[in-house]
C-alpha atoms as a printed R data frame, in Angstrom:
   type eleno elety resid chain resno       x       y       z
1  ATOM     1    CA   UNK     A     1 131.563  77.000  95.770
2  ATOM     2    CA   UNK     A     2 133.633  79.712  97.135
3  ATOM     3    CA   UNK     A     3 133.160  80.766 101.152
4  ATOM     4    CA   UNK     A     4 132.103  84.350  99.809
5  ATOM     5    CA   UNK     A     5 129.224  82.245  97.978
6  ATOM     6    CA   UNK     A     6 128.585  80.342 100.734
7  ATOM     7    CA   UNK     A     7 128.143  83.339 103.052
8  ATOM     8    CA   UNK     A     8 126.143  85.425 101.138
9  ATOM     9    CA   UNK     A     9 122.881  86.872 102.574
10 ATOM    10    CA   UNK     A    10 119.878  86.319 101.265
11 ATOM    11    CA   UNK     A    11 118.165  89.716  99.293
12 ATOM    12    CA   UNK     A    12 115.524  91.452 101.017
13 ATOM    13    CA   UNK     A    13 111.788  90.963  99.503
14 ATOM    14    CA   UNK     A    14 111.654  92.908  96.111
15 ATOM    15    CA   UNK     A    15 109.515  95.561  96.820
16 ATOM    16    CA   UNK     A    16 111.685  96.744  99.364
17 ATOM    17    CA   UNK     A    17 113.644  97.735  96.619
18 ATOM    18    CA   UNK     A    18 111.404 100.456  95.186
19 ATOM    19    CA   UNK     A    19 110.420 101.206  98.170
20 ATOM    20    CA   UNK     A    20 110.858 105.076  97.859
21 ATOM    21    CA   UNK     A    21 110.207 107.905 100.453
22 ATOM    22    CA   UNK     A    22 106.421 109.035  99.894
23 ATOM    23    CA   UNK     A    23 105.991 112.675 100.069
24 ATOM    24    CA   UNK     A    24 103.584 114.410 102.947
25 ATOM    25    CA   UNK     A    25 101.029 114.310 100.455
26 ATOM    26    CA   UNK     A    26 100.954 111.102  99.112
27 ATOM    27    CA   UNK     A    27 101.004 109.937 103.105
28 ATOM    28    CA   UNK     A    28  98.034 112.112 103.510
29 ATOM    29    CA   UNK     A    29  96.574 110.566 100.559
30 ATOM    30    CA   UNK     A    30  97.035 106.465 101.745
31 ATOM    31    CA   UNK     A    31  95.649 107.819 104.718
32 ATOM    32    CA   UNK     A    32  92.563 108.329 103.277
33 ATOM    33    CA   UNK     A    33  92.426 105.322 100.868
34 ATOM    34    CA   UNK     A    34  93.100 103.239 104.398
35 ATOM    35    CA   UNK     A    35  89.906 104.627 105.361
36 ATOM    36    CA   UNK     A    36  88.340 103.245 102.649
37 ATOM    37    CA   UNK     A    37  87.972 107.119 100.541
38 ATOM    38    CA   UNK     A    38  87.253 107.522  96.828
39 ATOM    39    CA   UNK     A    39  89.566 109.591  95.416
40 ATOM    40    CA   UNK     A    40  86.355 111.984  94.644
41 ATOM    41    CA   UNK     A    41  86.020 112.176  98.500
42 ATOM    42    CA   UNK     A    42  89.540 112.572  99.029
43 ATOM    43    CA   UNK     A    43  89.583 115.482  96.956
44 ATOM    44    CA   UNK     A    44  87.036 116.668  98.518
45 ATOM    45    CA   UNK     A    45  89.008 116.680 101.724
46 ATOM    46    CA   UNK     A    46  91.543 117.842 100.964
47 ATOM    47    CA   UNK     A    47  90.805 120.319  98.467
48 ATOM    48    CA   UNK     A    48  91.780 119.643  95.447
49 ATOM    49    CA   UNK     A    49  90.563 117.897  92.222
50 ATOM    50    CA   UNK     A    50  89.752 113.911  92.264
51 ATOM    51    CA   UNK     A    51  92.235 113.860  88.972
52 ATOM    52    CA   UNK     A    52  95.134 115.576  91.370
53 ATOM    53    CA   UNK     A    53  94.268 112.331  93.710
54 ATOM    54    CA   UNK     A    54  94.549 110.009  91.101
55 ATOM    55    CA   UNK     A    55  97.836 111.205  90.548
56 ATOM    56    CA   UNK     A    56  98.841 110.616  94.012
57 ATOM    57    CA   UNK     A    57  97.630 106.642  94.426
58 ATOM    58    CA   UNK     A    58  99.489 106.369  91.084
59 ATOM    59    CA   UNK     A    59 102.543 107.724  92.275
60 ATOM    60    CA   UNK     A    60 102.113 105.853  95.621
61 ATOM    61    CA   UNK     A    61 101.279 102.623  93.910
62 ATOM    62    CA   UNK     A    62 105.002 103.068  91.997
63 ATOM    63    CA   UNK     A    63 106.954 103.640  94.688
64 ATOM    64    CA   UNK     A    64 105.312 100.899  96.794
65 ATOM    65    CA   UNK     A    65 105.411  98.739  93.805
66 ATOM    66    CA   UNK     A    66 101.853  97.593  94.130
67 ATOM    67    CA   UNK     A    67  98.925  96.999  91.258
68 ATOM    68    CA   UNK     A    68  95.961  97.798  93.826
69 ATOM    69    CA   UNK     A    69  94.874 100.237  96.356
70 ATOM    70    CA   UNK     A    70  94.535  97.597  98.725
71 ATOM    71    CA   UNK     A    71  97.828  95.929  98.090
72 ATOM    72    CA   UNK     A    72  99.118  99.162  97.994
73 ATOM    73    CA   UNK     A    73  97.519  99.563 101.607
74 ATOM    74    CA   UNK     A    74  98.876  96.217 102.749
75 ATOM    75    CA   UNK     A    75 102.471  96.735 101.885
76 ATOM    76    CA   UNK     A    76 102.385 100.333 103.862
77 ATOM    77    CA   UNK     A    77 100.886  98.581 106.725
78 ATOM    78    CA   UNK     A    78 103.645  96.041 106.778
79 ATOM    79    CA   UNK     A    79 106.324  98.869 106.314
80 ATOM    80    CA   UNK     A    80 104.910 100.958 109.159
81 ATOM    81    CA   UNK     A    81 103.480 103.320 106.799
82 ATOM    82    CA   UNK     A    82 100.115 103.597 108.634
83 ATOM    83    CA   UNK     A    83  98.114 101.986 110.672
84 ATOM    84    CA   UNK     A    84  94.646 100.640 110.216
């Protein structure tokens, strides 16, 4: 084993990878689903169409590589995304 190999720092945790900026939307939107929202009541809220939200948590649960709304919600919490 070369001393480079030796050296080498470990990777950070996957989804830190695809961790990608959210827009102010989509922050507005895992807002809400932190609160526990539908996206029928977030649409509501925000004024536009539940299908528009469902849009948004898919986009958000890309870029925060996550396969729920609640791990979706758990990874922005650990990020610093938002706060519950």
């Amino acid at each position: 084993m070369s001393t480079l190999e030796a050296t080498r720092i470990p990777p950070p945790p996957p989804f830190l990878f695809a961790l990608q900026p959210l827009t102010p939307r989509e922050r507005e939107v895992l807002a809400w689903i932190s609160q526990g929202k539908s996206n029928f009541e977030i649409g509501a809220i925000l004024g536009i169409s539940a299908w528009t939200v469902k849009i948004h948590v898919g986009s958000i649960l890309g870029k925060l590589n996550a396969s729920t709304r609640g791990h979706a919600i758990a990874k922005a919490v650990s990020a610093g995304l938002v706060a519950v």
